[in-house]
Residue frames as a rotation matrix with the C-alpha (Angstrom) as fourth column:
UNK 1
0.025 0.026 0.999 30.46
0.217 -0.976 0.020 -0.48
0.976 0.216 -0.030 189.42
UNK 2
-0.927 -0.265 -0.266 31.37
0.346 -0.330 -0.878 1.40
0.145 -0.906 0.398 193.01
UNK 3
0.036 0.939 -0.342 28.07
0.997 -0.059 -0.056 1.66
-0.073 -0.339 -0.938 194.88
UNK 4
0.308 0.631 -0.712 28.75
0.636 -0.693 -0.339 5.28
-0.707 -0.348 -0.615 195.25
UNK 5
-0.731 -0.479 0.486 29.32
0.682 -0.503 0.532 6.25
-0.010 0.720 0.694 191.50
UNK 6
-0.394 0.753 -0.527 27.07
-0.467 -0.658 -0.591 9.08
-0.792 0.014 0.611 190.36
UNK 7
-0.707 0.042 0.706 24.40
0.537 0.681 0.498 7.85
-0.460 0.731 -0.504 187.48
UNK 8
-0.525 0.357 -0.773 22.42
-0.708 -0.686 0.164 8.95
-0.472 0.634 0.613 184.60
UNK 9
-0.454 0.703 0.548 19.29
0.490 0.710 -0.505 7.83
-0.744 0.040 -0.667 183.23
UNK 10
-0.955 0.297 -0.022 17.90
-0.103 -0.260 0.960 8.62
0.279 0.919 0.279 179.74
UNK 11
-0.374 0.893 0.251 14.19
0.146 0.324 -0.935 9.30
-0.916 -0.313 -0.252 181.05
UNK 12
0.340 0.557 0.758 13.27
0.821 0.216 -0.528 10.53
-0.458 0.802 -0.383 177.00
UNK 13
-0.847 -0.507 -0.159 13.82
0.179 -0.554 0.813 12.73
-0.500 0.660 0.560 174.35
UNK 14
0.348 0.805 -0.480 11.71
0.292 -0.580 -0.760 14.97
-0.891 0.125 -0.437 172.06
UNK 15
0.718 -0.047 -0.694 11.81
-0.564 -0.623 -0.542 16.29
-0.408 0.780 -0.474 168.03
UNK 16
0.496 -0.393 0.775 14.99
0.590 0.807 0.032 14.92
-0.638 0.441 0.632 166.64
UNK 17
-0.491 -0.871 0.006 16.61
0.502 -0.277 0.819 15.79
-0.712 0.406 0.573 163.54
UNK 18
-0.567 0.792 0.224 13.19
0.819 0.515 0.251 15.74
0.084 0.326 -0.942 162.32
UNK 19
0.375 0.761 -0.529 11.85
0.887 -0.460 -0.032 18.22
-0.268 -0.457 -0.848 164.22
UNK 20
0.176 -0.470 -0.865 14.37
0.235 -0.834 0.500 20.65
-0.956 -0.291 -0.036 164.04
UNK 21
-0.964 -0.257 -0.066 14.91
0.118 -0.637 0.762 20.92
-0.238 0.727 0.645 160.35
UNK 22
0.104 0.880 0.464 10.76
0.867 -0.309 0.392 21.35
0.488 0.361 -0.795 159.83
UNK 23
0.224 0.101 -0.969 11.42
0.747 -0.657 0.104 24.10
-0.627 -0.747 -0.222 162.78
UNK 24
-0.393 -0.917 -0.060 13.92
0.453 -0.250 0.856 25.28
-0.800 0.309 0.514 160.12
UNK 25
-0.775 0.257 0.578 11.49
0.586 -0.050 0.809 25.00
0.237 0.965 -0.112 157.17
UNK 26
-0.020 0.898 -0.440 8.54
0.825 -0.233 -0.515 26.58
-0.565 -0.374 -0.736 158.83
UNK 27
-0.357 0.020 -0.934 9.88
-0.117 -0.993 0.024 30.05
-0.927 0.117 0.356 157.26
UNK 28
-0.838 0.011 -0.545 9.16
-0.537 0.153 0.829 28.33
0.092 0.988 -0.122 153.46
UNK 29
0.497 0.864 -0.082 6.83
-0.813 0.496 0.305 25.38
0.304 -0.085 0.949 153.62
UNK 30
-0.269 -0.212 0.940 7.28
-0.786 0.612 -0.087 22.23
-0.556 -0.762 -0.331 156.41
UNK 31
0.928 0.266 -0.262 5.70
-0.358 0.831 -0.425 19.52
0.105 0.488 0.866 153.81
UNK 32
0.035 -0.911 0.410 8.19
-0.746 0.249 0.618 16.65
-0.665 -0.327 -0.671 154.26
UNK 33
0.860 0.202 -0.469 8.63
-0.497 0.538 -0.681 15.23
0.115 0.819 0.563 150.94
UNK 34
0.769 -0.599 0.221 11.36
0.622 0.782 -0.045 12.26
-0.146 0.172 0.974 149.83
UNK 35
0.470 -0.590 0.657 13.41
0.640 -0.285 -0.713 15.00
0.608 0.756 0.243 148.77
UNK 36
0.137 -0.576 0.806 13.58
-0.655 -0.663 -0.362 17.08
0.743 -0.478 -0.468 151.46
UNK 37
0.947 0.095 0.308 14.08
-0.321 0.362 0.875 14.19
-0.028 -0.927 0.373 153.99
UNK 38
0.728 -0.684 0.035 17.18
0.659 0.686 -0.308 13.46
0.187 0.247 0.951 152.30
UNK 39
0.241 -0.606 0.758 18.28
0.507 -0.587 -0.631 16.81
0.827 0.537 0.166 152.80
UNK 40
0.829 0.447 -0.336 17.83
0.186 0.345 0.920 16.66
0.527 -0.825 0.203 156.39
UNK 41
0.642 -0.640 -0.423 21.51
0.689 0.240 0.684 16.16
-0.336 -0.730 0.595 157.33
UNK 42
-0.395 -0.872 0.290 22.86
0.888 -0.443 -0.122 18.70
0.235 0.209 0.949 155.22
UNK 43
0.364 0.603 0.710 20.24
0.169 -0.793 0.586 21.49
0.916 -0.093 -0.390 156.19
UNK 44
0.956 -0.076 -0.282 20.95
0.255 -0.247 0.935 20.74
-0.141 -0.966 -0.216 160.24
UNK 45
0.148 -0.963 0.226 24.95
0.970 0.186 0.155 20.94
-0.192 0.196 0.962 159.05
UNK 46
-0.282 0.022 0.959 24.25
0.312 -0.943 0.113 24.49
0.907 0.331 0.259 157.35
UNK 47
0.503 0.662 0.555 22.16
-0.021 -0.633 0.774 25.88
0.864 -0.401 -0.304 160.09
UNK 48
0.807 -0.500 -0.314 24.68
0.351 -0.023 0.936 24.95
-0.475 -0.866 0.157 163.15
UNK 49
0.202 -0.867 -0.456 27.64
0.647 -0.231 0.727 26.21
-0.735 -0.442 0.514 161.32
UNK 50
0.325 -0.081 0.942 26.63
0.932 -0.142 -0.334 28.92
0.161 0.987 0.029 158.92
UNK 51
-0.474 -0.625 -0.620 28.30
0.770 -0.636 0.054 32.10
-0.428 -0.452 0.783 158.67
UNK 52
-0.593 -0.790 -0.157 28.72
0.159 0.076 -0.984 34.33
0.789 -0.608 0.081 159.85
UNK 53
-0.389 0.379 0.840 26.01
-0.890 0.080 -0.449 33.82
-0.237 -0.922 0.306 162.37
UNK 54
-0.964 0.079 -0.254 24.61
0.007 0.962 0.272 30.57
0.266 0.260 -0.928 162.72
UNK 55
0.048 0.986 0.160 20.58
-0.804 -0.057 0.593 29.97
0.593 -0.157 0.790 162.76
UNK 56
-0.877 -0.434 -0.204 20.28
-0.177 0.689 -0.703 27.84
0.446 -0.581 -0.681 166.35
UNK 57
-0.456 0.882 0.120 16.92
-0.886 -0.462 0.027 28.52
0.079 -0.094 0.992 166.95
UNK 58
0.233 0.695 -0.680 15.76
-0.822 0.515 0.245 24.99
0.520 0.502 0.691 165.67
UNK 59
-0.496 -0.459 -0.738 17.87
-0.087 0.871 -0.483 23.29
0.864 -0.175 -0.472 167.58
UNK 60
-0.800 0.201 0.566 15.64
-0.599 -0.189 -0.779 24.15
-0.050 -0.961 0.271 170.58
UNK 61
0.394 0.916 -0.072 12.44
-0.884 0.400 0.242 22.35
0.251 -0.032 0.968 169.04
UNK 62
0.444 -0.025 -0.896 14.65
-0.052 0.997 -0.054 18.95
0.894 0.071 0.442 170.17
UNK 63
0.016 -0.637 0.771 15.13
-0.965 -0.211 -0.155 17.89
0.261 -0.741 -0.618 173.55
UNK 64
-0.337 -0.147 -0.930 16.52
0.137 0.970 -0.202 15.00
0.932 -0.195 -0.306 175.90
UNK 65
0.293 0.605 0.740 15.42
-0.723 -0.366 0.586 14.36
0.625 -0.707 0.330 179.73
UNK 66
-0.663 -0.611 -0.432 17.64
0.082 0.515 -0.853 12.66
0.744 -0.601 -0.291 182.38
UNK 67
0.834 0.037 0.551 17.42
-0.532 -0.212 0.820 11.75
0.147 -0.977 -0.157 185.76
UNK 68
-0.204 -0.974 0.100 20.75
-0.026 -0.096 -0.995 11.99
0.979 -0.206 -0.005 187.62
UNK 69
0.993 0.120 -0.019 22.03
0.047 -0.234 0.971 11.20
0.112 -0.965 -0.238 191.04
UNK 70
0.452 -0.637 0.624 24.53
0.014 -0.694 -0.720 13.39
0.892 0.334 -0.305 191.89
UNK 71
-0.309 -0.544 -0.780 27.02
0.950 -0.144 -0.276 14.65
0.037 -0.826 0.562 194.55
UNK 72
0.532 0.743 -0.407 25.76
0.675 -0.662 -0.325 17.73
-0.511 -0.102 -0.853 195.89
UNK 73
0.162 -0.939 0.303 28.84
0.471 0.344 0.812 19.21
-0.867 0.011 0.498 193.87
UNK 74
-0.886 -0.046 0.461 28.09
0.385 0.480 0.788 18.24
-0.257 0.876 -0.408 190.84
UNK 75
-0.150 0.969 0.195 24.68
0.979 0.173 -0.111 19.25
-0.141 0.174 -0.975 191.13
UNK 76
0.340 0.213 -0.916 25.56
0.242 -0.961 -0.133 22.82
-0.909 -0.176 -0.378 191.44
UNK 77
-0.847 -0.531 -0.008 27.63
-0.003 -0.011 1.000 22.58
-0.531 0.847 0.008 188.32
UNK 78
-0.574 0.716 0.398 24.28
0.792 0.360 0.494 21.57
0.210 0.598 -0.774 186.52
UNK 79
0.482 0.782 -0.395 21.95
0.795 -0.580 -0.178 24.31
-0.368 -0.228 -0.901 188.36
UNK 80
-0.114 -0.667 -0.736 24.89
0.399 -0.709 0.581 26.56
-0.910 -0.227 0.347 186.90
UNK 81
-0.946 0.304 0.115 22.97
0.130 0.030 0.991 26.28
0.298 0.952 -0.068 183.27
UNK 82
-0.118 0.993 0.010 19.76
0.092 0.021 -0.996 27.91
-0.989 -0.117 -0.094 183.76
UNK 83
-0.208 0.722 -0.660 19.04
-0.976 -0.109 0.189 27.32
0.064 0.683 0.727 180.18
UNK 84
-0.434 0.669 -0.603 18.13
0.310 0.739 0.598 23.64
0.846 0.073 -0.528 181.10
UNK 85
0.032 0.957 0.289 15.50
-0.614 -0.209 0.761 22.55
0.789 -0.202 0.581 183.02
UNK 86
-0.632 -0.665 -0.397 15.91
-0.113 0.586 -0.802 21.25
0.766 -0.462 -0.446 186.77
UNK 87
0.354 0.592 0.724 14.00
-0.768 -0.258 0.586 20.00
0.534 -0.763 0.364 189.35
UNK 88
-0.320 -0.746 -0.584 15.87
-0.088 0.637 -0.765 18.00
0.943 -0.193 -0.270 191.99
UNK 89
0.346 0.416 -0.841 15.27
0.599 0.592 0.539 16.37
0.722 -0.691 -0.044 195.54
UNK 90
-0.091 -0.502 0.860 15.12
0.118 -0.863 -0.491 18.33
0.989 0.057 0.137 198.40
UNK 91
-0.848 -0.298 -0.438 16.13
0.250 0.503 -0.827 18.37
0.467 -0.811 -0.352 202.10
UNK 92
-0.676 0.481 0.559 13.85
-0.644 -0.754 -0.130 21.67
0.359 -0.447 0.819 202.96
UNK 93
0.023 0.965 -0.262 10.68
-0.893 0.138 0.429 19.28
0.450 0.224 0.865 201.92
UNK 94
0.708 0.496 -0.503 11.69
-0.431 0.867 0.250 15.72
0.560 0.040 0.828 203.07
UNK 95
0.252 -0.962 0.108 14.06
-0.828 -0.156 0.539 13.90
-0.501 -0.226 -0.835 204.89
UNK 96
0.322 -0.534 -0.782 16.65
-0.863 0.174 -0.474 12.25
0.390 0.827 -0.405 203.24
UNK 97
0.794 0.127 0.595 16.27
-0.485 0.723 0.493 8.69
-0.368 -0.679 0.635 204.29
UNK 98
0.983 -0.028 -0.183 18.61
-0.112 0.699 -0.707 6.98
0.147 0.715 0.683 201.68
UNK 99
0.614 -0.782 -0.107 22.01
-0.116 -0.224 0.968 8.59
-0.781 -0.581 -0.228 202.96
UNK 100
0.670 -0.379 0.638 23.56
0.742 0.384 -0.550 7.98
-0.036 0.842 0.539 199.31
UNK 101
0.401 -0.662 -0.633 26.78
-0.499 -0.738 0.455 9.99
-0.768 0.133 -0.626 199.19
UNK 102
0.862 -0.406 -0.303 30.14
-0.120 0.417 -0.901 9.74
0.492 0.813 0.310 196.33
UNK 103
0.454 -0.887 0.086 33.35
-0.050 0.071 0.996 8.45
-0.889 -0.457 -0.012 197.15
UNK 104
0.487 -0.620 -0.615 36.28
-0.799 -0.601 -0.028 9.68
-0.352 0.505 -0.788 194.81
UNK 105
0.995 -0.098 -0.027 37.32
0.100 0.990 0.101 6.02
0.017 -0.103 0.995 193.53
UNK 106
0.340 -0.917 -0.210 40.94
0.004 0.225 -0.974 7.18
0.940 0.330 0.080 193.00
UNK 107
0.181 -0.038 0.983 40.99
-0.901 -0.407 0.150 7.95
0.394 -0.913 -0.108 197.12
UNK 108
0.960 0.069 0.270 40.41
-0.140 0.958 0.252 4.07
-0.241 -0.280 0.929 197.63
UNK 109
0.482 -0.863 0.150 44.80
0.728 0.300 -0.616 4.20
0.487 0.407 0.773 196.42
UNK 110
-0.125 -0.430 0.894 45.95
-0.210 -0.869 -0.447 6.98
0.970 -0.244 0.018 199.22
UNK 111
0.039 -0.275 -0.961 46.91
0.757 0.635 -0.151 6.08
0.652 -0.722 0.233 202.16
UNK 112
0.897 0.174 0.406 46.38
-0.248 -0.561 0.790 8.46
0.365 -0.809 -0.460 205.66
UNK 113
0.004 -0.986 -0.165 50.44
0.120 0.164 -0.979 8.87
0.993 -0.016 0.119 206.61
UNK 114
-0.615 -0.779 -0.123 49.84
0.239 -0.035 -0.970 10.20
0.751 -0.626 0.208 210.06
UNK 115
-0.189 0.946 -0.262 47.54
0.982 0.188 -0.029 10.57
0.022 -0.263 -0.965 212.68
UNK 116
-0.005 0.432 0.902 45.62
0.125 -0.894 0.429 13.77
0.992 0.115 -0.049 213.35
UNK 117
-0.997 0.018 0.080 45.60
-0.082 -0.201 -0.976 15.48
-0.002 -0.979 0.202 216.83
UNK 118
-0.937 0.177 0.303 42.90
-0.086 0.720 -0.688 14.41
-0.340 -0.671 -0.659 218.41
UNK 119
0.442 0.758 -0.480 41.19
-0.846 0.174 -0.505 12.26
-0.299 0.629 0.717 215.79
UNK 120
-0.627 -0.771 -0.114 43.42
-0.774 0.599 0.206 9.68
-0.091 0.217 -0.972 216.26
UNK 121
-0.639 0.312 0.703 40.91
0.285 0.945 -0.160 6.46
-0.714 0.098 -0.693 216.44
UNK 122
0.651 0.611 -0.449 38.56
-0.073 -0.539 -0.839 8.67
-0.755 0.579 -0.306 213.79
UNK 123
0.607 -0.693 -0.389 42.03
-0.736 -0.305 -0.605 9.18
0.300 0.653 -0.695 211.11
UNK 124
0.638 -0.622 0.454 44.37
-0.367 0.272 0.890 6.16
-0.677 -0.734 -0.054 211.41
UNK 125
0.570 0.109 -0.814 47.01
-0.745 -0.350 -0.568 5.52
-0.347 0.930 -0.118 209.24
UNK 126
-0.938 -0.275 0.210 47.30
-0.045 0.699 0.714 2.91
-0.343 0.660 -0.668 206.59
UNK 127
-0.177 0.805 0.566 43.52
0.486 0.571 -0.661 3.66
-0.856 0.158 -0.493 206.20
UNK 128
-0.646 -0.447 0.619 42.67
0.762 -0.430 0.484 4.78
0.050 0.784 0.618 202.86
UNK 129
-0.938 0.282 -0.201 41.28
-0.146 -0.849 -0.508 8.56
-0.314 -0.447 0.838 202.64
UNK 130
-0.357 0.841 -0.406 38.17
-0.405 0.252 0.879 6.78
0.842 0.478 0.251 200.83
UNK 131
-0.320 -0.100 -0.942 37.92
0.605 0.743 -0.285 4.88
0.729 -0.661 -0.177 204.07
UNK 132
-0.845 -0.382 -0.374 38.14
0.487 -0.839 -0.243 8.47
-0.221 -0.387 0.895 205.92
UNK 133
-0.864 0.412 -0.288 35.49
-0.499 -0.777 0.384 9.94
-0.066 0.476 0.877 203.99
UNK 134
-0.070 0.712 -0.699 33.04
0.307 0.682 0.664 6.78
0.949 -0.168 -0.266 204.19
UNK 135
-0.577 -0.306 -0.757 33.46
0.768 0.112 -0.631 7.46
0.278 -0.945 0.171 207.90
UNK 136
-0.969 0.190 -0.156 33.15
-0.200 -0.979 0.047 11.29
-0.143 0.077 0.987 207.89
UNK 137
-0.627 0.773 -0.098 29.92
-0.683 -0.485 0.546 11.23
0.374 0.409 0.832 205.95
UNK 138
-0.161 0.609 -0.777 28.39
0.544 0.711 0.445 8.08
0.823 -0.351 -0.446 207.81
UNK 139
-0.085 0.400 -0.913 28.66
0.890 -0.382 -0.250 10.18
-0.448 -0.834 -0.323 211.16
UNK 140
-0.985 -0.006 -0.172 27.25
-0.052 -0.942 0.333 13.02
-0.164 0.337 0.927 209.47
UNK 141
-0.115 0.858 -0.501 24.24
-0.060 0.498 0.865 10.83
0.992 0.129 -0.006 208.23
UNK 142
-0.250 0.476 -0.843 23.62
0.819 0.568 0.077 9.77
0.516 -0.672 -0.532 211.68
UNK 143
-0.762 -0.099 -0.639 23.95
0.545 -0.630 -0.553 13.25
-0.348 -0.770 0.535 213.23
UNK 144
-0.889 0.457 -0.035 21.59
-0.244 -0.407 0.880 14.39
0.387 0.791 0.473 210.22
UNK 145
0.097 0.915 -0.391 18.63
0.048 0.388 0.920 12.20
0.994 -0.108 -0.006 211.58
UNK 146
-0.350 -0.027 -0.936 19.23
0.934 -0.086 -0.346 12.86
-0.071 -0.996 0.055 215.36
UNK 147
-0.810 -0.080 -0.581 19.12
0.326 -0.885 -0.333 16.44
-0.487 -0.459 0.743 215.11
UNK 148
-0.720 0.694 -0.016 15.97
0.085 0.111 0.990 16.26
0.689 0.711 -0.139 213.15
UNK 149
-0.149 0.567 -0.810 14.53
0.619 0.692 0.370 13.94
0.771 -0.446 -0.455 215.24
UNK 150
-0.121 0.348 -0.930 15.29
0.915 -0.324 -0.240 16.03
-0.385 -0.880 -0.280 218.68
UNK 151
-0.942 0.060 -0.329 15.14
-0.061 -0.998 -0.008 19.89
-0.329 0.013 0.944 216.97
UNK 152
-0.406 0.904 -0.134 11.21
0.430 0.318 0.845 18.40
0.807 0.285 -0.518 215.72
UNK 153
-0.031 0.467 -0.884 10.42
0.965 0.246 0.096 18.34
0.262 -0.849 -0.458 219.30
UNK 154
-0.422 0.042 -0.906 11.52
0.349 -0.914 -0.205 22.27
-0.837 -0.403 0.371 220.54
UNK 155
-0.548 -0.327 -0.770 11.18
-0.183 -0.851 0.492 23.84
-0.816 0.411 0.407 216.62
UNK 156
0.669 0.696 -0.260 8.32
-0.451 0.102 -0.887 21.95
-0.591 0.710 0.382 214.63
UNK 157
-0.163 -0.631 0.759 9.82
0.654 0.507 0.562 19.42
-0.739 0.588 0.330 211.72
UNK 158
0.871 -0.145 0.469 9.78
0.416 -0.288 -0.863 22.08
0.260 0.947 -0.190 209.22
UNK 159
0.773 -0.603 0.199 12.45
-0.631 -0.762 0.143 24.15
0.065 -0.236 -0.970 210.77
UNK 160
0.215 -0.813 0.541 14.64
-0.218 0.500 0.838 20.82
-0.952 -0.298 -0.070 211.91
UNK 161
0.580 -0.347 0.737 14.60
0.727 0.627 -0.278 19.68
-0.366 0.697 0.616 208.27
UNK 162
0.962 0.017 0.273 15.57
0.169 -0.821 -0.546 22.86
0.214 0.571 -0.792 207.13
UNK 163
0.484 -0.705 0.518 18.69
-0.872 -0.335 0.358 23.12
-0.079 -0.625 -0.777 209.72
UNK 164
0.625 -0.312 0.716 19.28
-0.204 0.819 0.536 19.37
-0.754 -0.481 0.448 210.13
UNK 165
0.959 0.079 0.273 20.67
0.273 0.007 -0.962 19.47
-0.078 0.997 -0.015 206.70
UNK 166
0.714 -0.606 0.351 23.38
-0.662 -0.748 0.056 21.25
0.229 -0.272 -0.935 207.89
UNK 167
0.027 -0.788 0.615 25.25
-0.677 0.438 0.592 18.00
-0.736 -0.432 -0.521 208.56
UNK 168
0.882 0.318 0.349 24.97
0.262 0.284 -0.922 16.64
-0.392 0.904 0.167 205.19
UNK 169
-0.016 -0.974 -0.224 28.44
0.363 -0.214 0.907 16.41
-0.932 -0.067 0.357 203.80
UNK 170
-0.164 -0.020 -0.986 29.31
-0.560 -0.821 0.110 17.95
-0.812 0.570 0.123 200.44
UNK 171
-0.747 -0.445 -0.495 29.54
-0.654 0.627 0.423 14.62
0.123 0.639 -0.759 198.81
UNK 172
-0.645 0.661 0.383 26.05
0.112 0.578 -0.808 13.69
-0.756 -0.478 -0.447 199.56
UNK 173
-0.987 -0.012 0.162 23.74
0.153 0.262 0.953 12.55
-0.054 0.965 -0.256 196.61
UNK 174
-0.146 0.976 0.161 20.36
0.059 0.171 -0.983 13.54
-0.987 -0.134 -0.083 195.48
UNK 175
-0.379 0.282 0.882 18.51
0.764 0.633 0.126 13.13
-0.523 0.721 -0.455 192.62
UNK 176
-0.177 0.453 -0.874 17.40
-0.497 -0.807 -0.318 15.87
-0.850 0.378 0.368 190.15
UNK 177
0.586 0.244 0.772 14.91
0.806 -0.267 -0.528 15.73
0.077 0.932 -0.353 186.34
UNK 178
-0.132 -0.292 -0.947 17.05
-0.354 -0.879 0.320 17.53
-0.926 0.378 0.012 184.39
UNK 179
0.281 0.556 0.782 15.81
0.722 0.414 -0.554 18.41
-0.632 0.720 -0.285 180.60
UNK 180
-0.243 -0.671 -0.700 17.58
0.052 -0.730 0.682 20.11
-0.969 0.129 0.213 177.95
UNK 181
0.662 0.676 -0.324 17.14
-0.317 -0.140 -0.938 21.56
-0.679 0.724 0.122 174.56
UNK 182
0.687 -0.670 0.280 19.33
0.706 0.707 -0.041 20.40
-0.170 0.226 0.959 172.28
UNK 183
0.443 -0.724 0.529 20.86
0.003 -0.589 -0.808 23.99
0.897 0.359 -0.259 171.54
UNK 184
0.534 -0.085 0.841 21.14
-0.817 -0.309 0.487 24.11
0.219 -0.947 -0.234 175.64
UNK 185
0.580 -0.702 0.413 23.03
0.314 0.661 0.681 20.48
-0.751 -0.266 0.604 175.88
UNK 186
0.607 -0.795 0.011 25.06
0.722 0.546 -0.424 20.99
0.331 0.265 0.905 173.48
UNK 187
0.332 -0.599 0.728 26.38
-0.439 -0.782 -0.443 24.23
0.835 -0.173 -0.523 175.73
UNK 188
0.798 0.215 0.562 26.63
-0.600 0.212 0.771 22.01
0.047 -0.953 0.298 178.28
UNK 189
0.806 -0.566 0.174 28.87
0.577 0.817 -0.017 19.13
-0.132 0.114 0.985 176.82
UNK 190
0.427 -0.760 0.490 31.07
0.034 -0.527 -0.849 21.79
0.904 0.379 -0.199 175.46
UNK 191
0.348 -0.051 0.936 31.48
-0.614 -0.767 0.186 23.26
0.708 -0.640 -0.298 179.13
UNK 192
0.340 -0.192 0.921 31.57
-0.892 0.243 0.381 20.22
-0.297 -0.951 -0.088 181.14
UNK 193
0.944 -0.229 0.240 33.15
0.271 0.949 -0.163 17.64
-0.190 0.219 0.957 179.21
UNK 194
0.679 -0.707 0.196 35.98
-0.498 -0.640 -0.585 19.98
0.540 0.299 -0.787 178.88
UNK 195
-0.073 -0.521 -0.851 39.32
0.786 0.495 -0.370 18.28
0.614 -0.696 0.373 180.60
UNK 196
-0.870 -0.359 0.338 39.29
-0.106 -0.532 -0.840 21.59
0.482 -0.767 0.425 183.11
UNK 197
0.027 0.997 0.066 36.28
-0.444 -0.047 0.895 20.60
0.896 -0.054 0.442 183.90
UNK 198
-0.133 0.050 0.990 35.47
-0.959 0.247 -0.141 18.63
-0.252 -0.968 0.015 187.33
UNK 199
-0.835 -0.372 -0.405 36.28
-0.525 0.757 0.388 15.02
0.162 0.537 -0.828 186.93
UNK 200
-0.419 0.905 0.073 32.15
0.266 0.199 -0.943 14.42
-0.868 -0.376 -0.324 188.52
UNK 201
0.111 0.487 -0.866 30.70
-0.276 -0.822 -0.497 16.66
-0.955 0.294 0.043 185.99
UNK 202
-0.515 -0.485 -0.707 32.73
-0.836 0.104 0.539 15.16
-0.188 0.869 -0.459 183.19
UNK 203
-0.981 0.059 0.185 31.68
0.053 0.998 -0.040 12.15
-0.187 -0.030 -0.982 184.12
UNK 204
0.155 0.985 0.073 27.68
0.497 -0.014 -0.867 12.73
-0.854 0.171 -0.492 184.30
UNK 205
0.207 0.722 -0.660 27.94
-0.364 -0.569 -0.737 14.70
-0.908 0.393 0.145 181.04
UNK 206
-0.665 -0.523 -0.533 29.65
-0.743 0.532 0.406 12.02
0.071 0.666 -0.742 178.83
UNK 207
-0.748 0.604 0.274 27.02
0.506 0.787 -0.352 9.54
-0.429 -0.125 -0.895 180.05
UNK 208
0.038 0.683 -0.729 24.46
-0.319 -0.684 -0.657 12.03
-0.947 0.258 0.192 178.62
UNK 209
-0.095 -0.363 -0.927 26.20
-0.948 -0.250 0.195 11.88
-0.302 0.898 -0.320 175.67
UNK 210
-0.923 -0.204 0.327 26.58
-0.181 0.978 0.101 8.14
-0.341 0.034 -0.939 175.69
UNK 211
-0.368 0.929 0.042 22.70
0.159 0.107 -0.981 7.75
-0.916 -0.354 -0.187 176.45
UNK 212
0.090 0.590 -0.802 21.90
-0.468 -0.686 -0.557 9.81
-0.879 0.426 0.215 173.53
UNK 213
-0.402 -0.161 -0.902 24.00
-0.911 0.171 0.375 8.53
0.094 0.972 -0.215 170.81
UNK 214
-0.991 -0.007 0.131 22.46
-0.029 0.986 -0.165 5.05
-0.128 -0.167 -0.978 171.89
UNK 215
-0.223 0.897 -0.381 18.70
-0.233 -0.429 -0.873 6.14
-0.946 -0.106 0.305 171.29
UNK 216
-0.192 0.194 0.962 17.24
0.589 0.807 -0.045 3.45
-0.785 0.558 -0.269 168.96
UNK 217
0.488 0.536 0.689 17.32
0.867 -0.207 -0.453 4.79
-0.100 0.819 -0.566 165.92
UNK 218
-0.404 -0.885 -0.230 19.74
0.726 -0.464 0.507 7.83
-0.556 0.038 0.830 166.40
UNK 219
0.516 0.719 0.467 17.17
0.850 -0.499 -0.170 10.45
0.111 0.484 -0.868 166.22
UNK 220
0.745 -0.307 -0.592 19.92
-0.154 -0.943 0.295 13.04
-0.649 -0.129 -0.750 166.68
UNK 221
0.674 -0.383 0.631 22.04
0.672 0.672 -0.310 11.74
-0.306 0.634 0.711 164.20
UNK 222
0.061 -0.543 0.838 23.25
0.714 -0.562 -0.417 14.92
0.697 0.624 0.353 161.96
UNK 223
0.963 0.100 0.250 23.45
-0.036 -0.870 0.491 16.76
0.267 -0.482 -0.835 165.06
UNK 224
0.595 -0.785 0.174 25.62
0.059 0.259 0.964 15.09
-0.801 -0.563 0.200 166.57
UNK 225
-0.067 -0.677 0.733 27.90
0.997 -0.071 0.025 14.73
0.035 0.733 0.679 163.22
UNK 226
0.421 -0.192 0.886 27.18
0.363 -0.860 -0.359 18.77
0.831 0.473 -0.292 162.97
UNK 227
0.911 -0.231 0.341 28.56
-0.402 -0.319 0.858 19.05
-0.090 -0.919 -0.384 166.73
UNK 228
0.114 -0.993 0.007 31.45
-0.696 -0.085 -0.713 16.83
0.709 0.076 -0.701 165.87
UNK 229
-0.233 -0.037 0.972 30.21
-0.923 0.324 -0.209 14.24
-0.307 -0.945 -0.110 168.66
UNK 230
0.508 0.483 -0.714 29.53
-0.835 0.481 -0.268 11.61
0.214 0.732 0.647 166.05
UNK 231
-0.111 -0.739 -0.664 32.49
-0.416 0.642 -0.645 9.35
0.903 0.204 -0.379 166.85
């Protein structure tokens, strides 16, 4: 794997299919007899696609819980769903010792044709623009912790972290807990697994998906088959 893919971590998960059709039953009576556990997958089936409104409600009593390092990118794409839950590393509070950034892997197959006015020993060509951009965001990192280091001294380290940041490239990585209900992921996959989607985004919310459908036991089971994500 390319050191600077983005990655996803299955930190847990919550309710199930389980939960959500007792959520369902609560309005009658939640006893889970033999009979109604069989009826489990066709109850979550009705309730995600009945007409002509559908009863989604229940699907909230089940969630999952990641942790993701992102481009900074990507991460907005995620804070763009405020029905999940995010909390995510931050420059304001700390500095960012780790320097972890993404590089596009198709970039590592493009070639820099010509030089740049004066950026010639910085841009040279036959390197590839992955090459370029490793560059770029290394002297960014380095200017990041200088200007810390000397705005500390006139402006107090809360203010440099706050500024130093400012040289942080766009394609720098941080880490965010992000936790979703299951009616809230499954707006998410819809949204970002789309093909117009960003090919970052796609990429962290198919590993979600992965993550889940791998979850000993396959406590989302008839969701996923009532979402159509079964395969």
């Amino acid at each position: 794997m390319n050191e600077h893919n983005n990655k996803v971590e299955l930190l847990g998960w919550y309710g199930g299919d389980e939960a959500i059709a007792c959520s369902a039953w609560t309005s009658t009576s939640r006893d889970l007899t033999p009979e109604k556990r069989e009826r489990i997958g066709k109850l979550i089936e009705q309730l995600w696609s009945a007409e002509p409104v559908p009863h989604k409600s229940p699907f909230e009593k089940g969630i999952v819980h990641f942790l993701v390092d992102t481009d900074i990118a990507s991460h907005i794409h995620l804070i763009k769903h405020r029905i999940a839950s995010i909390n995510a590393e931050s420059a304001r509070y700390k500095e960012l010792k780790e320097d972890k950034y993404y590089v596009p892997e198709e970039w590592d197959f493009v070639k820099v044709q010509s030089y740049l006015y004066d950026f010639d020993s910085f841009i040279v060509p036959g390197d590839s623009w992955a090459t370029v951009l490793k560059r770029y965001t290394d002297l960014g990192n380095l200017l990041y912790h200088k200007a810390l280091e000397e705005i500390t001294i006139t402006h107090g380290r809360k203010r440099a972290k706050e500024t130093a940041r400012f040289f942080k490239t766009y394609n720098s990585q941080i880490q965010a807990d992000v936790m979703f209900n299951m009616r809230s992921f499954h707006n998410f996959l819809i949204q970002r697994m789309d093909g117009h989607a960003q090919k970052e985004i796609q990429f962290v919310a198919k590993e979600m998906l992965r993550l889940v459908k791998e979850i000993p036991g396959n406590p989302f089971k008839y969701t996923l088959e009532a979402w159509g994500f079964d395969n």
